[in-house]
C-alpha positions, -999 to 999 in steps of 0.1 A, spaced: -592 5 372 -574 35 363 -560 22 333 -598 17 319 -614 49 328 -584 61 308 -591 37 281 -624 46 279 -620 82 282 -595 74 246 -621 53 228 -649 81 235 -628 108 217 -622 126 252 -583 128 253 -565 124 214 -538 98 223 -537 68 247 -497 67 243 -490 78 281 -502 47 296 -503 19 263 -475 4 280 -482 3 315 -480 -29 330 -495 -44 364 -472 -55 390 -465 -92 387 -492 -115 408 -511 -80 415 -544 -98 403 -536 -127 425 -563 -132 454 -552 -136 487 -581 -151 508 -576 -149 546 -606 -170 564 -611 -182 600 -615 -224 606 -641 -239 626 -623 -236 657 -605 -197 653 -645 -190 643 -655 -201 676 -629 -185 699 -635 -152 679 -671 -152 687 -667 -166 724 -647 -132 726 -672 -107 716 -693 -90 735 -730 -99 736 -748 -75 711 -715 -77 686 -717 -118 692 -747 -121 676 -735 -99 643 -701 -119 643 -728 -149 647 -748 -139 615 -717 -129 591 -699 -161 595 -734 -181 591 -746 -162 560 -716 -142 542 -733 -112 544 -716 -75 548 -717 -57 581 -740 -32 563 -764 -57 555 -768 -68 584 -763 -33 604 -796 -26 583 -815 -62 584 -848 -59 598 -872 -89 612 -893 -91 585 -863 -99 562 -863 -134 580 -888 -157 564 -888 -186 585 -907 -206 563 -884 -206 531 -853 -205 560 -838 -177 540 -827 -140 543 -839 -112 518 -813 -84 514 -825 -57 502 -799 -40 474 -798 -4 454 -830 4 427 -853 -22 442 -833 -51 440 -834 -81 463 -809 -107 472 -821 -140 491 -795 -157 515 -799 -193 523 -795 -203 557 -784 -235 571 -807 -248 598 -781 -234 619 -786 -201 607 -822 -203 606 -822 -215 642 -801 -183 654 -826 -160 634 -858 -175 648 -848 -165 683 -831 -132 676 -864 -125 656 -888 -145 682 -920 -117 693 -904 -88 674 -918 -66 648 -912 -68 615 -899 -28 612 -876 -39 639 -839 -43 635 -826 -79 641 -792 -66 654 -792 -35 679 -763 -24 705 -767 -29 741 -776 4 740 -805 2 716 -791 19 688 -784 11 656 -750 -3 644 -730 26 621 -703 27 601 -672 17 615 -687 7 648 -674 -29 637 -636 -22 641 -629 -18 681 -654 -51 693 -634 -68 663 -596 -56 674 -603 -66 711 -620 -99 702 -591 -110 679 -564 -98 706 -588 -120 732 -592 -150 707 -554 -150 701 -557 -143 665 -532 -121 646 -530 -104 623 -566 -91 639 -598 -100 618 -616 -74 597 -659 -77 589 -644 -87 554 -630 -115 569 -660 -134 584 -678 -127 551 -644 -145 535 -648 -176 557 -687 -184 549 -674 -186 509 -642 -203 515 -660 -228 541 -686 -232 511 -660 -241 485 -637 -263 502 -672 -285 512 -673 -288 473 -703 -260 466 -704 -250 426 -689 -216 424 -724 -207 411 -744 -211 440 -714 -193 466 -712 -163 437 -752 -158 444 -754 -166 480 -725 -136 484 -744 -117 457 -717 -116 431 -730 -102 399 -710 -134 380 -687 -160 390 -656 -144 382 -650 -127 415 -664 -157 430 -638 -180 411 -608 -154 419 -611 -158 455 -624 -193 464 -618 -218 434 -585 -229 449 -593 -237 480 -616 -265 463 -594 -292 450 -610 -318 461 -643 -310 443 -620 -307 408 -606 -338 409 -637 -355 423 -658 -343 392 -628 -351 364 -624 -386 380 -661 -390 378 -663 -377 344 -638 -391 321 -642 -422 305 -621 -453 307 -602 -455 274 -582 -487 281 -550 -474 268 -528 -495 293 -516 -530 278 -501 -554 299 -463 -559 295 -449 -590 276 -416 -580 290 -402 -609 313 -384 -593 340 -349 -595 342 -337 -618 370 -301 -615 385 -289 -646 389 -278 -658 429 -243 -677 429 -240 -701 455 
């Protein structure tokens, strides 16, 4: 990132020579992604661990992808129960819509059941609002409970909804808008190993049968037995 302000600030005529850092290199495998996600059954030991109000936000990262402040700031009226989906409101007026499985839709309808729609869906036991950072101490002690270490980060729960995603053989399309990536390059750099399957599936199905195998007119060679 440093590299292309620098770049930039060389072909805008604000510095006279790019020289100092032409030949700068990136460590090997720097660019490398390095996906950490939780299975089915780490998921569910995690959220058996949390608390009660921080269950339900552990609940709604790993069933939608979204970021901890997405959801910190999700109110009821961002549920539309009829269309089953989630509408996250993003900078200058912009609007992404999460789809949720019936799952997810399930969990929202009765966290959103006889609330208003100004409400927030997720509040702290003691009413308030979640904040920044407020994520990191219900997260430590739940991993330490759950038995799971290196201890999970927020990131982490959004990590397992894409990776879950891809290795079920979803395009890299549809995860890169139901994370909100602004293309499918990030998308691709951090979940199109983990599907496999889905690349072989789609080239098996895909190529044609050219026929190029003839059968052998070679007799075998058979040792003879002497009695």
């Amino acid at each position: 990132m440093l590299k292309a302000a620098l770049n930039r600030a060389f072909h805008t005529d604000r510095v006279s020579s790019d020289s100092a850092w032409r030949k700068v290199k990136p460590f090997k495998k720097v660019d490398e992604a390095v996906v950490r996600y939780l299975s089915a059954a780490e998921a569910r030991r995690l959220v058996r661990a949390c608390p009660e109000d921080f269950r339900k936000l552990v609940q709604a990262a790993l069933l939608t992808g979204c970021r901890y402040s997405e959801l910190a700031r999700l109110k009821c009226g961002n549920f539309n129960s009829d269309s089953g989906t989630l509408a996250i409101r993003l900078s200058k007026g912009k609007v992404r819509h999460v789809v949720l499985t019936d799952e997810a839709k399930a969990a929202f309808e009765g966290w959103t059941a006889k609330r208003s729609a100004a409400n927030l869906v997720f509040l702290r036991d003691d009413g308030n609002a979640w904040g920044a950072s407020h994520q990191k101490r219900p997260l430590d002690e739940a991993s330490a409970q759950a038995q799971i270490r290196p201890a999970v980060n927020f990131h982490i729960l959004r990590h397992s909804h894409g990776s879950h995603l891809a290795m079920n053989g979803v395009p890299m399309g549809v995860i890169a808008a139901q994370l909100g990536h602004a293309d499918t390059r990030m998308t691709e750099k951090h979940y199109a190993h983990l599907a496999p399957s889905c690349i072989a599936q789609t080239i098996r199905a895909n190529f044609p049968i050219l026929n190029l195998h003839e059968k052998s007119q070679i007799v075998p060679f058979r040792r003879r037995v002497s009695t």
